[in-house]
C-alpha positions as CSV (number, residue, x, y, z in Angstrom):
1,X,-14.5,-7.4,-4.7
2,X,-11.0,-9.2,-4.8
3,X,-8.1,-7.7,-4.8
4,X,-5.0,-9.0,-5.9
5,X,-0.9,-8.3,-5.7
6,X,2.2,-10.0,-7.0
7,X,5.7,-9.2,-7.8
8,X,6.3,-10.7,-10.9
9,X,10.3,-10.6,-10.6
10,X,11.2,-8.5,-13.7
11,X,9.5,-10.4,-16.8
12,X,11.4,-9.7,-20.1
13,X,9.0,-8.6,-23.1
14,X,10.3,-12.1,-24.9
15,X,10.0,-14.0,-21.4
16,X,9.0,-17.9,-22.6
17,X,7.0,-17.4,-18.4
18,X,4.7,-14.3,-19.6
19,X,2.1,-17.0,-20.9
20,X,2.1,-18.4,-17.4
21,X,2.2,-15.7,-15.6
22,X,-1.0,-14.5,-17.3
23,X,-3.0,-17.3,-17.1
24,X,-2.1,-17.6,-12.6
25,X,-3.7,-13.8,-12.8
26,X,-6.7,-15.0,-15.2
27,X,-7.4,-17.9,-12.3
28,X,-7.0,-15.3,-9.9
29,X,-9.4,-13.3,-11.5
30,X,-8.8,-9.7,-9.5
31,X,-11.0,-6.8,-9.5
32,X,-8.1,-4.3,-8.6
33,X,-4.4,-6.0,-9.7
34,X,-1.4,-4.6,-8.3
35,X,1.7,-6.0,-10.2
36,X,5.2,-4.9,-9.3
37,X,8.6,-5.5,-10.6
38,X,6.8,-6.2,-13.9
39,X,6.8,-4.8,-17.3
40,X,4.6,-3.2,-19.5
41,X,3.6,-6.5,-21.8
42,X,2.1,-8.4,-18.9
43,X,-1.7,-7.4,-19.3
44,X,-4.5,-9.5,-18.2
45,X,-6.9,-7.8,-20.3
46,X,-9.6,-5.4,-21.6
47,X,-11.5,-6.2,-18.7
48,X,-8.8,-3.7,-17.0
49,X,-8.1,0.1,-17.2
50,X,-4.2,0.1,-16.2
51,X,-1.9,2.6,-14.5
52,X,1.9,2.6,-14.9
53,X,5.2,4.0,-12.8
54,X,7.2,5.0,-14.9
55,X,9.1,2.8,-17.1
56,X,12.4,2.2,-15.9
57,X,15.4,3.6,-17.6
58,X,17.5,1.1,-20.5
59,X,20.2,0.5,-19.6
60,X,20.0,1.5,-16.3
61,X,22.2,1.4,-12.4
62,X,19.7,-2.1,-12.1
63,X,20.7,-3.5,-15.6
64,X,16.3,-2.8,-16.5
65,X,15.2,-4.3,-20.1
66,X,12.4,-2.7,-22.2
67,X,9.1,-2.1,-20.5
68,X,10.0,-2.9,-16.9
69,X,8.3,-0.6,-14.3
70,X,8.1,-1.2,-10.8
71,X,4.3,-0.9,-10.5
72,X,1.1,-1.1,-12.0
73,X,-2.4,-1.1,-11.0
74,X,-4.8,-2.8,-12.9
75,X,-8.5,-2.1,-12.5
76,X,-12.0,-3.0,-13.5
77,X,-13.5,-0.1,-11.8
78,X,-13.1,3.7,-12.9
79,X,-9.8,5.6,-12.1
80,X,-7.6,8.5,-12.1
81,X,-4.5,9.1,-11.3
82,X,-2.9,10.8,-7.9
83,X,0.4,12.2,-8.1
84,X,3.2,10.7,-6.0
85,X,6.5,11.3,-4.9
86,X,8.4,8.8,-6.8
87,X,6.6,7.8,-10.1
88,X,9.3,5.6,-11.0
89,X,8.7,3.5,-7.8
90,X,5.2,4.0,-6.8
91,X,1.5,4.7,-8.4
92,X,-1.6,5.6,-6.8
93,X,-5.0,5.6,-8.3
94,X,-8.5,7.1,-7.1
95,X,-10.7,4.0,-7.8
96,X,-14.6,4.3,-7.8
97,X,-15.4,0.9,-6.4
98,X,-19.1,-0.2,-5.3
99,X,-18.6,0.6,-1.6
100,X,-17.2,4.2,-2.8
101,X,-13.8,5.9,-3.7
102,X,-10.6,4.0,-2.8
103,X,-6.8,5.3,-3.5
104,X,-5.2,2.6,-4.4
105,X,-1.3,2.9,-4.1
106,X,1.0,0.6,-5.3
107,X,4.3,0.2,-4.3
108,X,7.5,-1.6,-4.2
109,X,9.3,-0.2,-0.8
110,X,13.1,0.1,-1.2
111,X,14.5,-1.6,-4.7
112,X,16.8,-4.0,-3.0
113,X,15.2,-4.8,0.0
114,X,15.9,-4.2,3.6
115,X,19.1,-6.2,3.5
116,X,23.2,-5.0,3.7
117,X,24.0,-1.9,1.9
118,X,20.5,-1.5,0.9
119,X,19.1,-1.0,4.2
120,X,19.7,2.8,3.8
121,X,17.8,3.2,0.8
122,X,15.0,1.0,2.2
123,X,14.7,3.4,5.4
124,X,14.7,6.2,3.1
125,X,11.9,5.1,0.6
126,X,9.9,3.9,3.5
127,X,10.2,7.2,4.8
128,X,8.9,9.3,1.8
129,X,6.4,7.0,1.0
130,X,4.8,7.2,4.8
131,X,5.0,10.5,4.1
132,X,2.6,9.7,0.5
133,X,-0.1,8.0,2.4
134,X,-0.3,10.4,4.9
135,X,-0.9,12.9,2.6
136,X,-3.2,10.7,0.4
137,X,-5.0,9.9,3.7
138,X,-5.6,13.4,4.6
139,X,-6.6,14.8,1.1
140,X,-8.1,11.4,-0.3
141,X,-9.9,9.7,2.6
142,X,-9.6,5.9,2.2
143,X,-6.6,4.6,1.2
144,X,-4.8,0.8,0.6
145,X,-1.3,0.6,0.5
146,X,-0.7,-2.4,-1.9
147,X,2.3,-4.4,-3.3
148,X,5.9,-5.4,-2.0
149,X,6.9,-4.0,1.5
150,X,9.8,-6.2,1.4
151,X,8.7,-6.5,5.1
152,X,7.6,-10.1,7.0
153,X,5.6,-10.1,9.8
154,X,5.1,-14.0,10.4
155,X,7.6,-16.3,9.4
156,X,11.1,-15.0,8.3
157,X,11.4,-11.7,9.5
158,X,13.0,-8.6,7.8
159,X,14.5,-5.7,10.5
160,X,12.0,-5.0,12.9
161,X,12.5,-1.1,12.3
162,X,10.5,-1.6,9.0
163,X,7.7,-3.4,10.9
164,X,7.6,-0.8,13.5
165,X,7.4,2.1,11.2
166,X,4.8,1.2,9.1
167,X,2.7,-0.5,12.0
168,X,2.6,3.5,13.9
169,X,1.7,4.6,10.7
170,X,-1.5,2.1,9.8
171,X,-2.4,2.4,13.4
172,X,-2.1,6.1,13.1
173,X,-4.2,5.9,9.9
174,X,-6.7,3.4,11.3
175,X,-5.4,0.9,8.4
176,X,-5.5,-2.7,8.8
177,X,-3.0,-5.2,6.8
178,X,-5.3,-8.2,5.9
179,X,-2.3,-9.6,5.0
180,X,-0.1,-9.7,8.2
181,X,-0.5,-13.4,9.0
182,X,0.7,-15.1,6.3
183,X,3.7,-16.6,6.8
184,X,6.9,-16.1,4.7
185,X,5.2,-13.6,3.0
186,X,6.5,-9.8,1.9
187,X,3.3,-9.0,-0.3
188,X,0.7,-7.2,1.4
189,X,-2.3,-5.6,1.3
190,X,-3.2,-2.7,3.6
191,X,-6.7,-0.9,3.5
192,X,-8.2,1.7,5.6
193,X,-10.3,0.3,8.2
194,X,-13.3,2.8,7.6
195,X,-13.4,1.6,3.8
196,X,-13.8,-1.9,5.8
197,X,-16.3,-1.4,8.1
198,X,-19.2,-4.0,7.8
199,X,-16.8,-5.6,5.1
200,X,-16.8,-9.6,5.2
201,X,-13.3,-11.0,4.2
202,X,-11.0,-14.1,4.8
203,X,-8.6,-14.2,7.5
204,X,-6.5,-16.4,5.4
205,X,-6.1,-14.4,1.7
206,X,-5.7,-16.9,-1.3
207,X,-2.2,-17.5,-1.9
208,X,-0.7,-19.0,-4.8
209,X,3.2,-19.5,-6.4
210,X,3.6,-20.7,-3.2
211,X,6.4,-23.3,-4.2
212,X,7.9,-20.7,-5.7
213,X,11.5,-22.2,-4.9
214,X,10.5,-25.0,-6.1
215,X,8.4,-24.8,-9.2
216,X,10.1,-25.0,-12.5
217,X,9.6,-22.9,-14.5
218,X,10.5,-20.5,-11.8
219,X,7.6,-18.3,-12.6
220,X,8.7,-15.4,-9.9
221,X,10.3,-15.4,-6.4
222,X,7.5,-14.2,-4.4
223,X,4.1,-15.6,-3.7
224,X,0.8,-13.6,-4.9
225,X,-2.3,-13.2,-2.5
226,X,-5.3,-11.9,-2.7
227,X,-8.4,-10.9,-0.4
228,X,-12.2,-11.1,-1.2
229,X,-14.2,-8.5,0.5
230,X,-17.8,-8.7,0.7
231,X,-20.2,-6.0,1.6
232,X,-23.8,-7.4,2.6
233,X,-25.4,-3.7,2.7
234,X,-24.8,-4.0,-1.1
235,X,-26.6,-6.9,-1.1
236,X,-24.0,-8.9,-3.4
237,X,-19.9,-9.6,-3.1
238,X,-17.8,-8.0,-5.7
């Protein structure tokens, strides 16, 4: 099973890098995709059953285009939606994977980042969206918390009340970032250790975009990763 995550820094439905973009996700070749900052034309496929935020108003406070949304999940596995407190920020999915039921939510935590006048909102999102997985946690049973934290914990490092937060809360819901060590990076994904257990995975997640500052076409200012997980007691890896 892979799964996948990438901001895709706000695509335009005319964008001359959409072409690119999808062929990096075809390569990547995800079984659960979480996209964020993206927009409604970026679709890898009918391999994939997606799920949408809500599409982001036009114009809008953060100048939006048609079809952006902040998050979507992609998925070649059976879902259904769970309801969340911001739709316009955040969805979370129910997926019925081989090793059993998974809520999947994606997320982008605090529009702006973590950074100057934005701080505030950052702190608040993060709040109310601890306050989502809890919930999801305690109703849903596993969860993974996927997309961009706008939080680094290796490498440059956003303010460590960000980190701390959400570390008490995965520790409190026995969730492990498989994800955390990779430097530079803001991306993560977060899965509850229970849905891990006798799991085989990579402590170094592919990466790619990885030049990102570099690469022209600028395809997107954030790296993607992904993790494979394998789970021998189903006697092949997904």
């Amino acid at each position: 099973m892979k799964i996948a995550t990438w901001n895709l820094d706000r695509p335009t439905t005319s964008s001359p890098k959409n072409l690119q973009l999808l062929q990096e996700l075809k390569d990547v070749d995800a079984d659960i995709l979480i996209l964020t900052e993206t927009n409604f034309v970026i679709d890898p496929g009918e391999k994939y059953t997606p799920l949408f935020s809500d599409l982001l108003p036009v114009p809008g406070l953060y100048k939006y285009t048609h079809g952006e949304n902040q998050t979507t999940i992609w998925s070649r596995y059976p879902l259904s939606r769970i309801q969340t407190q911001h739709p316009s920020i955040t969805t979370c999915a129910k997926v019925q994977t081989p090793n059993g039921d998974l809520s999947v939510y994606g997320t982008v935590i605090g529009i702006l980042g973590p950074i100057g006048r934005a701080k505030d909102d950052f702190l608040r999102n993060l709040s109310e969206q601890i306050q989502d997985w809890k919930k999801i946690s305690s109703e849903q049973g596993n969860i993974a918390v996927i997309g961009d934290f706008n939080v680094c914990w290796n490498g440059e490092k956003f303010p460590k009340t960000g980190r701390e937060e959400i570390d008490r809360c995965f520790e409190e819901l026995g969730i492990l970032n498989l994800t955390r060590d990779v430097e530079s990076n803001i991306d993560h994904i977060a899965i509850s250790g229970s849905f891990l257990e006798n799991a085989r995975y990579d402590a170094d997640p592919r990466k790619w975009n990885t030049q990102k500052k570099l690469r022209k076409p600028k395809l997107s200012d954030h790296m993607g990763v992904c993790v494979t997980l394998e789970f021998p007691q189903l006697n092949r890896a997904y």
